[in-house]
matplotlib code that plots the C-alpha trace (Angstrom):
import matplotlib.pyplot as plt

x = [-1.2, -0.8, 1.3, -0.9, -3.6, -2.1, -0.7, -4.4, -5.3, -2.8, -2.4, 0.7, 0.8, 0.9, -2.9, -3.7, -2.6, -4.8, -1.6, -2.8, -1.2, -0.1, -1.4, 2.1, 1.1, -0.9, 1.8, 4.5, 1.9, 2.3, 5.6, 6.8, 4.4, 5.9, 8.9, 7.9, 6.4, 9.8, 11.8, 9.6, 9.6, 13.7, 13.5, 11.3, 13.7, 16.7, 15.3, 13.9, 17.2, 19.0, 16.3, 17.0, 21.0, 20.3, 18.4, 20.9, 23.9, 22.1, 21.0, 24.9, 26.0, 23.2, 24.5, 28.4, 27.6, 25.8, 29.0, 31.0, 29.2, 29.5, 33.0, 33.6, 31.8, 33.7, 36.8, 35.6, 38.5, 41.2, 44.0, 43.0, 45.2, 48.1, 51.6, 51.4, 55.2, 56.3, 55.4, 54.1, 51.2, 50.5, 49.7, 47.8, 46.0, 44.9, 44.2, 41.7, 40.0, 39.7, 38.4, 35.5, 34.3, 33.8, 32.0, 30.1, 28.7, 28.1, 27.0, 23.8, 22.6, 23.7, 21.7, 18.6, 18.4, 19.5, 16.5, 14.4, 15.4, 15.0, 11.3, 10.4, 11.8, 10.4, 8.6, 4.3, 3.1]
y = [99.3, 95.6, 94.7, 96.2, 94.4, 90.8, 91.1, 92.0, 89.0, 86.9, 86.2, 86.4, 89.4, 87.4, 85.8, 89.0, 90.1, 86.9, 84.5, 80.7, 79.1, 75.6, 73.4, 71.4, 70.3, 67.5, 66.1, 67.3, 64.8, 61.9, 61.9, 62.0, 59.4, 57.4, 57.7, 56.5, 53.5, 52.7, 53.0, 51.4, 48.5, 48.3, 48.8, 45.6, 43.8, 44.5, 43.6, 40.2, 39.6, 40.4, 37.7, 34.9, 35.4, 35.2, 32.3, 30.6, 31.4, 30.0, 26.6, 26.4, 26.5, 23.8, 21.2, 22.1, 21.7, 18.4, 17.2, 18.3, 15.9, 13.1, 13.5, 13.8, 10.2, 8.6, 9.7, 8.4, 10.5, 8.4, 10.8, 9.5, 6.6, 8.7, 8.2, 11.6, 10.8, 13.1, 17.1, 17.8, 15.1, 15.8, 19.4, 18.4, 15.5, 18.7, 21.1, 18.3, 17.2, 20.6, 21.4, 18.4, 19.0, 22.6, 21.5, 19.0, 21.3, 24.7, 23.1, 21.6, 24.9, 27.2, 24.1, 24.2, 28.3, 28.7, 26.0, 28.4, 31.6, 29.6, 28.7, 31.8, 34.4, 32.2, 34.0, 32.8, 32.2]
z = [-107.5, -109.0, -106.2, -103.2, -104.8, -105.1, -101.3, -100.2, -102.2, -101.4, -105.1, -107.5, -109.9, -112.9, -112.2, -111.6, -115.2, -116.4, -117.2, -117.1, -114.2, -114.7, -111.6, -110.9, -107.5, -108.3, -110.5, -108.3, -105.7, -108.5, -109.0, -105.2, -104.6, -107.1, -105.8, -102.5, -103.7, -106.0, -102.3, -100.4, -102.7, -102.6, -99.3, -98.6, -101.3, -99.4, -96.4, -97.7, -99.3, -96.1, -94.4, -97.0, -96.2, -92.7, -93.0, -95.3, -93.1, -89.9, -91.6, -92.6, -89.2, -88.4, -91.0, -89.5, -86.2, -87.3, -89.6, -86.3, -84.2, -86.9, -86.9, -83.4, -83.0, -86.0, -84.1, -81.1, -78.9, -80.8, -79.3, -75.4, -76.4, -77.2, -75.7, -73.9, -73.0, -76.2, -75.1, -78.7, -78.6, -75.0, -76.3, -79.3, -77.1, -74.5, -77.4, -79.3, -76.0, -74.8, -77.7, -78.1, -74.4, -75.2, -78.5, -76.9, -74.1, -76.4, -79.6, -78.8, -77.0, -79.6, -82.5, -80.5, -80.3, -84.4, -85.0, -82.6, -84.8, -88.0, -87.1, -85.1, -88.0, -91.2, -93.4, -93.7, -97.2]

ax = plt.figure().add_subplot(projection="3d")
ax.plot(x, y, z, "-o")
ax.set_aspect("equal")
plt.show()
């Protein structure tokens, strides 16, 4: 009869037969919420952290590309007065100059767009 009764009800046997229920849902509430703030807060530290590497690696490749260009001007193409008579400088004479055009043309693009990134992606105080 305990049973009919409860399903009518829509109530657990055991209130029926007066035992104290212990309300876990509101802790149960507290705890998951806890834990949601705990991730969310790794989750905004990893992605920060992740930021600041970014950040880091890009200005690297600024201060090469700008120690790349100092270099290539205190060189000043010393290998276009080569004898290119002997096969092994005539290669290496090809491979540098091929190599500073390239650099020449590409580096300044790909400067300006990390200096774009850098200012666009900072993070406001």
């Amino acid at each position: 009869m305990l049973i009919s009764i409860s399903e009518v009800l829509n109530t657990p046997v055991s209130t029926l037969l007066g035992e104290n229920i212990i309300e876990s849902k509101v802790d149960d509430l507290k705890v998951i919420s806890e834990k949601l703030e705990i991730i969310n807060f790794q989750l905004s530290e990893r992605k920060n952290t992740r930021r600041k590497i970014v950040l880091w690696l890009l200005i690297s490749l600024c201060v090469i590309i700008i120690l790349a260009f100092i270099f290539f001007f205190l060189l000043n193409s010393s290998y276009l007065s080569w004898d290119y008579n002997n096969p092994e400088k005539a290669v290496l004479g090809v491979v540098l100059h091929s190599f500073e055009w390239l650099f020449m043309r590409i580096a300044p693009i790909v400067f300006i767009g990390i200096i774009m990134v850098i200012i666009l992606t900072r993070k406001k105080s």
